[in-house]
Steps between C-alpha positions, in 0.01 A plus 500: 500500500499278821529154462433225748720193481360193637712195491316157471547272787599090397172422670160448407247814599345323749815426689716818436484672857658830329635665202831717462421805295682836401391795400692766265457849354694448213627125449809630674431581824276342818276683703427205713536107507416243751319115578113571572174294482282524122323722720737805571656537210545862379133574333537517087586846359248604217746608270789227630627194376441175710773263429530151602822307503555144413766345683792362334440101661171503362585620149695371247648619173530289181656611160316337171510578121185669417371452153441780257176638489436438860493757775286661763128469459542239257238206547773256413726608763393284805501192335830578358612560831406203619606274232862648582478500861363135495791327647653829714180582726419225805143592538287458228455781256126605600635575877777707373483883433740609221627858397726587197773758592402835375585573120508145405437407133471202304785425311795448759553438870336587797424463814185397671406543878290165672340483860188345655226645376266397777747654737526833339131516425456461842678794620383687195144474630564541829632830475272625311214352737720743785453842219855456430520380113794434282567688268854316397648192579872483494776255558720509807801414254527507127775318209744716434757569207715768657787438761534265751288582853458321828213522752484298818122513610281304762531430827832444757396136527436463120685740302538481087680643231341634203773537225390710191713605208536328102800297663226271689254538222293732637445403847586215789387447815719295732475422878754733696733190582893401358381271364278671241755842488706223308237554227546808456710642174870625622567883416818682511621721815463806327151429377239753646213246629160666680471294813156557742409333772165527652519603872401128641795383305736793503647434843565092438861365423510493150275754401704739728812441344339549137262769543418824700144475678280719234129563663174371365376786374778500237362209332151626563492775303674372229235228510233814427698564150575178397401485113387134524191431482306220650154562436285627331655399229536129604388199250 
């Protein structure tokens, strides 16, 4: 099944001169990829997923305690949420779009997803308005639990490091600067770390010397399979 992978700019519709897209087979593999107007993007397949991607800057993760009883569709959910993101979220709550990660019961820990709601709505409708609707909405970058793994992504002039892995808590996202790889949790020299770099990064000092140049369309279609789910199964 062909999926298009359309990854959500920082700006508003209105001001977003193109969007970066993908487009796989099989989640494994790209046909095609490139920056294009709203207007060119590859038309919607009938039978194919349309995927959008939420940037990791404009996303962020928060673990809470989730009381029993409590869990996806529940009408007591939001205002749980809320309650418990009070004093972690800086806009207030009624701006913010939330989604619990996939699985998540009441009962024990979890993580939930925030972003702008206006913002995503936006681009939501806007695509759809252009006959190319979501069908999914992913994040760029998720918590993880498993071992330790480095990605250097953005641009040469403003490159970060996204750091997932259950040594950093899930995940952490650092500026690409010595002074903030001094945050970053010391590993032995025979520990196997997964390193990426993005190709506007790969090619810069430090991300040189710490990763080999992997090409977008790795993380693209891995983006196509993520399990996390951002809507619709947001609160």
């Amino acid at each position: 099944m062909s999926t298009l992978i359309i990854f959500l700019p920082p700006t508003l519709p209105g001001a977003t001169p193109a969007y970066d897209y993908a487009l796989t087979p099989d989640g494994r593999t790209l046909t095609d990829h490139a920056s294009v107007p709203l207007a060119l993007l590859p038309a919607a397949q009938r039978s194919g997923d349309v995927v959008a991607v939420v940037p990791v800057a404009l996303l962020s993760w928060h673990s809470v305690e989730l009381p029993k009883g409590v869990g996806a569709g529940s009408p007591r959910l939001r205002p749980i949420l809320e309650g418990l993101l009070e004093d972690r979220l800086l806009d207030e709550s009624a701006q913010i779009h939330l989604a619990l990660a996939p699985g998540a019961t009441g009962g024990g820990r979890i993580w939930v997803a925030a972003c702008d709601k206006a913002w995503l709505r936006g681009h939501l409708q806007t695509l759809e308005a252009a006959q190319r609707p979501v069908t999914r909405i992913v994040p760029e970058f998720t918590p993880e639990t498993g071992p330790l793994q480095v990605h250097a992504v953005g641009e040469a002039d403003l490159p970060q490091l996204v750091v997932t892995g259950e040594v950093v808590g899930g995940m952490l996202r650092v500026p690409l600067a010595a002074a903030a790889l001094a945050l970053l949790p010391a590993t032995s020299p025979d520990e196997d770390i997964l390193v990426l770099a993005e190709p506007g990064v790969a090619c810069t000092g430090r991300a040189a010397s710490a990763a080999q140049g992997q090409p977008a369309d790795a993380p693209a279609a891995l983006a196509g399979r993520c399990p996390h789910a951002l809507g619709p199964g947001a609160v």
